[in-house]
Rosetta silent file (secondary structure, phi, psi, omega in degrees, C-alpha in Angstrom):
SEQUENCE: XXXXXXXXXXXXXXXXXXXXXXXXXXXXXXXXXXXXXXXXXXXXXXXXXXXXXXXXXXXXXXXXXXXXXXXXXXXXXXXXXXXXXXXXXXXXXXXXXXXXXXXXXXXXXXXXXXXXXXXXXXXXXXXXXXXXXXXXXXXXXXXXXXXXXXXXXXXXXXXXXXXXXXXXXXXXXXXXXXXXXXXXXXXXXXX
SCORE:     score description
SCORE:     0.000 S_00000001
   1 L     0.000  124.391 -179.410   42.598  -10.946  -20.802 S_00000001
   2 L   -83.801  140.935  176.863   38.868  -10.514  -20.840 S_00000001
   3 L   -98.539  127.937  179.949   37.007   -9.710  -17.637 S_00000001
   4 L   -81.111  144.496  173.646   34.014  -11.807  -17.061 S_00000001
   5 L   -60.895  157.191 -178.682   30.798  -10.304  -15.787 S_00000001
   6 L   -60.067  -32.753 -179.285   30.040  -11.007  -12.159 S_00000001
   7 L  -113.780   42.834 -174.094   27.105  -13.335  -12.948 S_00000001
   8 L   -62.239  -38.626 -174.981   28.661  -14.913  -16.028 S_00000001
   9 L   -85.539   -7.600  177.614   27.685  -18.536  -15.052 S_00000001
  10 L   -98.374  135.944  177.505   24.104  -17.602  -14.077 S_00000001
  11 L   -59.414  152.877 -173.374   21.397  -17.256  -16.724 S_00000001
  12 L   -65.254  -23.636 -179.716   20.382  -13.653  -17.064 S_00000001
  13 L   -83.200   -6.529 -179.932   16.839  -14.200  -15.806 S_00000001
  14 L  -109.365   -7.955 -178.531   18.223  -15.680  -12.478 S_00000001
  15 L   -70.329  135.375  179.208   20.903  -13.090  -11.864 S_00000001
  16 L   -58.830  137.535  178.492   20.240  -10.762   -8.953 S_00000001
  17 L    82.470    1.180 -176.893   19.060   -7.341  -10.046 S_00000001
  18 L   -86.307  -10.918  178.093   18.182   -8.615  -13.492 S_00000001
  19 L   -69.226  134.882 -177.656   14.455   -8.167  -13.063 S_00000001
  20 L  -100.927  169.577  179.998   13.249   -5.209  -14.998 S_00000001
  21 L    94.191 -169.072 -175.926   10.427   -2.852  -14.248 S_00000001
  22 L   -66.218  -20.082 -178.515    9.300   -1.245  -10.991 S_00000001
  23 L  -103.165   26.237  179.922   10.289   -4.274   -8.873 S_00000001
  24 L   -68.566  133.760 -177.523   13.888   -4.453  -10.034 S_00000001
  25 L   -91.388  149.501  173.941   16.237   -5.496   -7.273 S_00000001
  26 L   -72.682  159.836  178.382   19.599   -3.815   -6.644 S_00000001
  27 L   -60.275  132.301  176.850   22.764   -5.879   -7.213 S_00000001
  28 L    84.232   -7.963 -179.952   23.243   -8.159   -4.236 S_00000001
  29 L   -85.328  144.621  179.646   19.777   -7.524   -2.855 S_00000001
  30 L  -123.865  141.669  177.755   17.560  -10.579   -2.124 S_00000001
  31 E   -77.622  131.778 -177.937   13.784  -10.824   -2.020 S_00000001
  32 E   -99.903  -52.614 -176.960   12.453  -12.044    1.348 S_00000001
  33 E  -158.406  166.841  177.011    8.650  -12.075    0.904 S_00000001
  34 E  -148.503  156.709 -179.224    5.816  -10.456   -0.946 S_00000001
  35 E  -137.729  139.641 -178.777    2.144   -9.788   -0.342 S_00000001
  36 E   -75.968  146.186  172.869   -0.711   -9.055   -2.793 S_00000001
  37 L  -113.771 -177.234 -176.972   -2.481   -5.737   -2.799 S_00000001
  38 H   -70.041  141.322  174.191   -5.808   -4.614   -4.207 S_00000001
  39 H    64.577   30.702 -179.885   -6.237   -4.572   -8.005 S_00000001
  40 H    89.721    1.860 -177.193   -3.066   -6.402   -8.821 S_00000001
  41 L   -71.782  162.459 -176.692   -0.803   -4.309   -6.629 S_00000001
  42 E  -145.819  131.706  172.711    2.201   -6.019   -4.939 S_00000001
  43 E  -101.450  131.014 -178.769    4.233   -5.407   -1.780 S_00000001
  44 E  -126.638  128.532  173.511    7.814   -6.767   -1.845 S_00000001
  45 E  -105.398  120.926  169.209   10.197   -7.032    1.120 S_00000001
  46 E  -107.188 -176.180 -179.163   13.889   -7.347    0.446 S_00000001
  47 L   -77.062   -6.535 -177.509   16.796   -7.522    2.821 S_00000001
  48 L  -127.069  -28.296 -172.344   17.304   -3.725    2.348 S_00000001
  49 E  -135.478  163.723  164.384   14.058   -2.171    1.078 S_00000001
  50 E  -116.951  135.309 -176.583   10.263   -2.375    0.965 S_00000001
  51 E  -120.303  148.110  175.766    8.754   -1.902   -2.475 S_00000001
  52 E  -136.135  120.323  175.269    5.189   -1.246   -3.565 S_00000001
  53 E  -107.830  119.526 -178.455    3.997   -1.629   -7.211 S_00000001
  54 L   -63.986  157.279  178.292    0.513   -0.153   -7.663 S_00000001
  55 L   -85.509 -173.588 -174.024   -2.320   -2.019   -9.185 S_00000001
  56 L   -67.675  -26.215  176.929   -4.325   -1.264  -12.329 S_00000001
  57 L  -103.721    4.160 -179.281   -6.588    1.312  -10.590 S_00000001
  58 L   -84.735  143.580  177.980   -3.888    2.784   -8.326 S_00000001
  59 L   -80.097  -12.871  178.007   -2.405    6.171   -9.174 S_00000001
  60 L   -92.442  127.961  178.967    0.964    4.940   -7.912 S_00000001
  61 L   -85.276  -51.357  178.029    3.125    2.984  -10.319 S_00000001
  62 E  -158.858  144.885  175.094    5.968    2.087   -7.944 S_00000001
  63 E  -140.676  154.261  173.396    7.480    3.222   -4.642 S_00000001
  64 E  -155.167  157.120 -179.693   10.302    1.995   -2.495 S_00000001
  65 E  -147.686  149.402  173.258   12.003    2.983    0.726 S_00000001
  66 E   -71.243  148.920  177.771   15.022    1.712    2.685 S_00000001
  67 H   -61.101  -32.945 -179.858   14.118   -0.229    5.752 S_00000001
  68 H   -76.402  -13.310  179.958   16.021    2.079    8.022 S_00000001
  69 H   -86.504  -19.032 -173.159   14.060    5.107    6.665 S_00000001
  70 E   -79.456  123.344  178.723   10.604    3.610    7.619 S_00000001
  71 E   -79.525  -40.223 -175.296    9.448    5.048   10.939 S_00000001
  72 E  -158.846  162.680  176.322    6.419    2.817   11.365 S_00000001
  73 E  -124.047  136.828  177.389    4.097    0.380    9.589 S_00000001
  74 E  -123.397  137.279  174.484    0.290    0.667    9.790 S_00000001
  75 E  -129.204  105.233 -169.941   -2.309   -1.876    8.880 S_00000001
  76 E  -134.779  156.832  175.690   -5.723   -0.225    9.241 S_00000001
  77 E   -80.497  133.298  172.498   -9.301   -0.422    8.119 S_00000001
  78 L   -83.506  147.289  175.134  -10.306    2.285    5.630 S_00000001
  79 L   -73.870  162.461 -179.126  -13.563    4.099    6.083 S_00000001
  80 L   -70.805  151.443  175.016  -16.196    3.675    3.376 S_00000001
  81 L   -79.159  120.241 -171.386  -16.054    6.119    0.467 S_00000001
  82 L   -89.350   -1.350 -178.216  -18.963    8.406    1.033 S_00000001
  83 H   -56.928  -47.185 -176.894  -19.036    9.815   -2.531 S_00000001
  84 H   -63.357  -34.134  177.182  -21.532    7.200   -3.770 S_00000001
  85 H   -68.866  -40.769  176.031  -23.825    7.946   -0.800 S_00000001
  86 H   -59.606  -48.365 -179.692  -23.662   11.682   -1.395 S_00000001
  87 H   -70.289  -26.586  176.964  -24.438   11.325   -5.087 S_00000001
  88 H   -69.825  -41.165  175.916  -27.240    8.850   -4.303 S_00000001
  89 H   -64.607  -47.462  178.826  -28.908   11.388   -1.986 S_00000001
  90 H   -62.850  -37.973  179.035  -28.427   14.230   -4.501 S_00000001
  91 H   -64.967  -38.922 -179.687  -29.856   11.972   -7.224 S_00000001
  92 H   -70.000  -35.723  174.803  -32.977   11.199   -5.183 S_00000001
  93 H   -67.837  -36.332  177.043  -33.550   14.933   -4.568 S_00000001
  94 H   -67.278  -39.499 -178.609  -33.017   15.571   -8.315 S_00000001
  95 H   -61.595  -43.071  177.569  -35.495   12.806   -9.159 S_00000001
  96 H   -61.854  -44.938 -179.965  -38.122   14.519   -6.944 S_00000001
  97 H   -67.032  -37.676  177.799  -37.378   17.916   -8.536 S_00000001
  98 H   -66.610  -40.988  177.647  -37.584   16.567  -12.099 S_00000001
  99 H   -58.369  -43.582 -177.913  -40.902   14.880  -11.305 S_00000001
 100 H   -77.226  -30.572 -175.414  -42.329   18.086   -9.831 S_00000001
 101 H   -87.481  -26.760 -176.353  -41.002   20.545  -12.440 S_00000001
 102 L   -67.009  135.713 -178.485  -41.778   18.620  -15.644 S_00000001
 103 L   -73.651  -40.480  179.651  -44.986   19.743  -17.323 S_00000001
 104 L   -81.003  124.660 -175.371  -45.791   16.342  -18.872 S_00000001
 105 H   -69.212  -39.481 -178.743  -46.702   13.961  -16.136 S_00000001
 106 H   -67.325  -45.932  178.288  -45.644   10.800  -18.042 S_00000001
 107 H   -62.493  -40.550  178.183  -42.276   12.249  -19.123 S_00000001
 108 H   -63.490  -40.701 -178.542  -41.606   13.609  -15.626 S_00000001
 109 H   -68.934  -40.604 -178.341  -42.389   10.206  -14.073 S_00000001
 110 H   -68.402  -45.583 -178.182  -40.177    8.319  -16.464 S_00000001
 111 H   -63.997  -44.059  176.822  -37.229   10.748  -16.052 S_00000001
 112 H   -63.283  -36.734  177.578  -37.654   10.697  -12.218 S_00000001
 113 H   -66.298  -42.660  178.842  -37.764    6.918  -12.209 S_00000001
 114 H   -62.875  -48.443  178.050  -34.542    6.632  -14.212 S_00000001
 115 H   -63.894  -39.464  179.967  -32.692    9.113  -11.943 S_00000001
 116 H   -64.824  -39.146  175.201  -34.203    7.465   -8.908 S_00000001
 117 H   -62.026  -43.368  179.197  -32.973    3.984   -9.931 S_00000001
 118 H   -65.331  -42.539 -179.441  -29.458    5.211  -10.466 S_00000001
 119 H   -64.388  -37.849  179.541  -29.510    6.967   -7.098 S_00000001
 120 H   -66.572  -38.242  178.378  -30.766    3.842   -5.324 S_00000001
 121 H   -63.411  -39.612  175.519  -27.984    1.813   -6.998 S_00000001
 122 H   -59.953  -45.258  178.222  -25.464    4.372   -5.650 S_00000001
 123 H   -66.978  -38.547  175.482  -26.847    4.123   -2.181 S_00000001
 124 H   -65.820  -37.592  174.612  -26.822    0.302   -2.293 S_00000001
 125 H   -56.224  -44.311 -178.853  -23.156    0.456   -3.461 S_00000001
 126 H   -63.188  -43.305 -176.125  -22.342    2.559   -0.380 S_00000001
 127 H   -78.991  -27.346 -177.433  -24.046    0.172    2.059 S_00000001
 128 H   -92.206  -21.722 -176.189  -22.880   -3.022    0.504 S_00000001
 129 L   -75.827  128.647  177.324  -19.231   -2.209   -0.287 S_00000001
 130 L   -71.135  147.696 -177.197  -16.749   -3.280    2.373 S_00000001
 131 L   -64.011  -38.626 -178.076  -14.432   -0.518    3.610 S_00000001
 132 L    95.544  170.540 -173.729  -11.093   -2.238    2.790 S_00000001
 133 E  -125.715  136.261  177.478   -7.679   -2.433    4.469 S_00000001
 134 E  -112.208  131.582  169.727   -4.684   -0.125    4.045 S_00000001
 135 E  -108.731  109.706 -172.704   -1.059   -1.239    4.479 S_00000001
 136 E  -125.002  138.968  173.374    1.087    1.882    4.946 S_00000001
 137 E  -106.688  122.506 -177.984    4.799    2.455    5.661 S_00000001
 138 E   -91.185  121.622  178.242    5.476    5.879    7.213 S_00000001
 139 E  -126.731  161.966  176.941    8.689    7.405    5.818 S_00000001
 140 L   -55.589  -31.757 -177.171   10.221   10.874    5.937 S_00000001
 141 L   -85.083   -0.629  179.789    9.220   11.369    2.248 S_00000001
 142 E   119.462  172.785 -177.589    5.515   10.488    2.989 S_00000001
 143 E   -68.912  145.920  177.663    3.477    7.384    3.314 S_00000001
 144 E  -122.289  130.434  174.945    4.230    4.359    1.107 S_00000001
 145 E   142.774 -169.258 -178.427    1.682    1.667    0.418 S_00000001
 146 E  -165.387 -164.170 -176.504   -1.814    1.014   -0.720 S_00000001
 147 E   -83.145  147.197  178.191   -5.057   -0.931   -0.323 S_00000001
 148 E  -122.235  138.476  176.853   -5.257   -4.674    0.448 S_00000001
 149 L   -66.016  151.842  179.509   -8.244   -6.935   -0.281 S_00000001
 150 H   -59.375  -34.895 -179.203  -10.039   -8.326    2.721 S_00000001
 151 H   -65.625  -24.302 -175.918   -9.184  -11.873    1.649 S_00000001
 152 H  -103.417   15.216  179.535   -5.451  -10.951    1.824 S_00000001
 153 H   -64.203  -35.125  178.211   -5.612   -9.328    5.262 S_00000001
 154 H   -67.979  -44.184  176.404   -3.775  -12.319    6.898 S_00000001
 155 H   -59.131  -38.891  179.236   -1.028  -12.126    4.252 S_00000001
 156 H   -67.156  -41.332  178.335   -0.665   -8.366    4.956 S_00000001
 157 H   -61.578  -47.688 -178.453   -0.311   -9.028    8.739 S_00000001
 158 H   -60.939  -41.896 -178.239    2.392  -11.663    8.082 S_00000001
 159 H   -65.428  -43.504  177.619    4.170   -9.245    5.687 S_00000001
 160 H   -63.973  -38.505  179.599    4.110   -6.456    8.279 S_00000001
 161 H   -68.513  -40.418  174.534    5.510   -8.785   10.951 S_00000001
 162 H   -62.905  -40.653  177.009    8.340   -9.951    8.632 S_00000001
 163 H   -59.391  -46.887  179.459    9.056   -6.323    7.784 S_00000001
 164 H   -61.408  -40.793  178.231    9.422   -5.435   11.482 S_00000001
 165 H   -63.825  -48.002 -175.525   11.737   -8.435   12.081 S_00000001
 166 H   -64.804  -42.518 -178.571   13.932   -7.615    9.034 S_00000001
 167 H   -63.084  -45.719 -179.853   14.091   -3.949    9.956 S_00000001
 168 H   -59.031  -44.396  177.957   15.070   -4.715   13.546 S_00000001
 169 H   -60.068  -42.339 -175.891   17.734   -7.132   12.267 S_00000001
 170 H   -69.552  -43.441  178.282   19.132   -4.634    9.794 S_00000001
 171 H   -61.041  -44.345  178.747   19.288   -1.897   12.474 S_00000001
 172 H   -58.670  -41.300 -176.908   20.992   -4.260   14.905 S_00000001
 173 H   -73.004  -31.279 -174.448   23.637   -5.262   12.346 S_00000001
 174 H   -88.825  -23.489  179.024   24.315   -1.663   11.263 S_00000001
 175 L   -84.498  131.761  177.272   24.394    0.094   14.621 S_00000001
 176 L   -78.661  154.275 -177.701   27.604   -0.094   16.588 S_00000001
 177 L   -74.845  162.858 -179.575   27.308   -1.329   20.117 S_00000001
 178 L   -68.339  149.027  179.034   27.714    0.970   23.144 S_00000001
 179 L   -69.976  157.340 -179.800   31.342    1.400   24.387 S_00000001
 180 L   -65.612  -28.749  178.427   32.274   -0.600   27.513 S_00000001
 181 L  -143.441  132.286 -178.074   32.907    2.623   29.359 S_00000001
 182 L   -49.562  145.099  178.692   31.644    6.148   28.468 S_00000001
 183 L   -61.526  135.213  177.545   34.191    8.234   26.637 S_00000001
 184 L    77.680    2.004 -178.645   36.203   10.414   29.032 S_00000001
 185 L   -76.597  143.321  175.232   34.852    8.637   32.101 S_00000001
 186 L  -111.988  133.805 -177.486   37.114    8.069   34.984 S_00000001
 187 L   -68.670  134.619 -179.954   36.724    4.889   36.985 S_00000001
 188 L   -80.691  119.355 -174.661   35.685    5.580   40.537 S_00000001
 189 L   -67.786  -19.627 -178.402   38.220    3.967   42.886 S_00000001
 190 L   -81.469  -16.763  179.826   35.561    3.395   45.561 S_00000001
 191 L   -87.815    0.000    0.000   33.442    1.159   43.318 S_00000001
């Protein structure tokens, strides 16, 4: 007698847990919702875990944590990256130095103009770039999450709210209720 696989009647691409890659679901796990992140990243909420698959420019490939292990969720604005401003100021100072040090006036002016244009572009990048939003889940193993585009901020808020509801429901289902009377307590006859 042959034993049939558990999902024999379901095509392999529809069977739970059949998804491959960093967002593979565990057997019996179901996907609740998902939210886009920056650069092609994706947040996925299941009935048991929260998953994050990093985007093309993210150093993280994939992360996951059980809902009961997450202590808190944060949705916050990131500050601007000051590297471009620092390099812009350094470049402007270097442009002035090149112009003053070069013996040939025309060569010095051209070199200073090139460095100055690049520096001004870096400063403009700093002032025009929006800071961005971070969706982070705090776990005992460290923070889980990544950046979210400004256009997807509403979807990130909805995702965080659904996460809180799902986590509260999971904790409510898995925690036993309090006993009707504390263990070892004696009922007071006067009450």
């Amino acid at each position: 007698m042959a034993v049939e696989p558990r999902y024999a009647g379901i095509p392999s691409d529809e069977a739970p847990g059949s998804e491959s890659g960093p967002l593979a679901l565990l057997p019996g796990e179901e996907r609740i919702t998902e939210a886009p992140g920056a650069g092609g990243a994706l947040f996925v909420l299941t009935d048991r875990r929260v998953l994050y698959a990093g985007g093309s420019e993210d150093r993280i490939i994939a992360e996951s944590a059980r809902l009961t292990d997450v202590a808190a969720v944060r949705l916050e604005r990131r500050s601007r990256d000051r590297r471009s401003a620092v390099w812009g100021v350094i470049g402007l100072l270097a442009a002035i130095a090149v112009w003053q040090v070069t013996r040939s006036e025309s060569v010095g002016a051209i070199a200073a103009a090139v460095v100055g244009v690049v520096s001004i572009a870096l400063l403009a990048d700093y002032w025009l770039r929006r800071p961005g939003i971070m969706l982070t889940f705090l776990t005992p193993g460290g923070p889980l999450g990544g950046q979210v585009e400004d256009a997807d901020a509403g979807a990130a808020q909805v995702f965080a709210a659904k996460f809180e509801r799902q986590r509260a429901e999971l904790i409510r289902r898995t925690r036993p209720g309090p006993p009707s009377r504390p263990f070892g307590a004696v009922r007071n006859p006067l009450l």
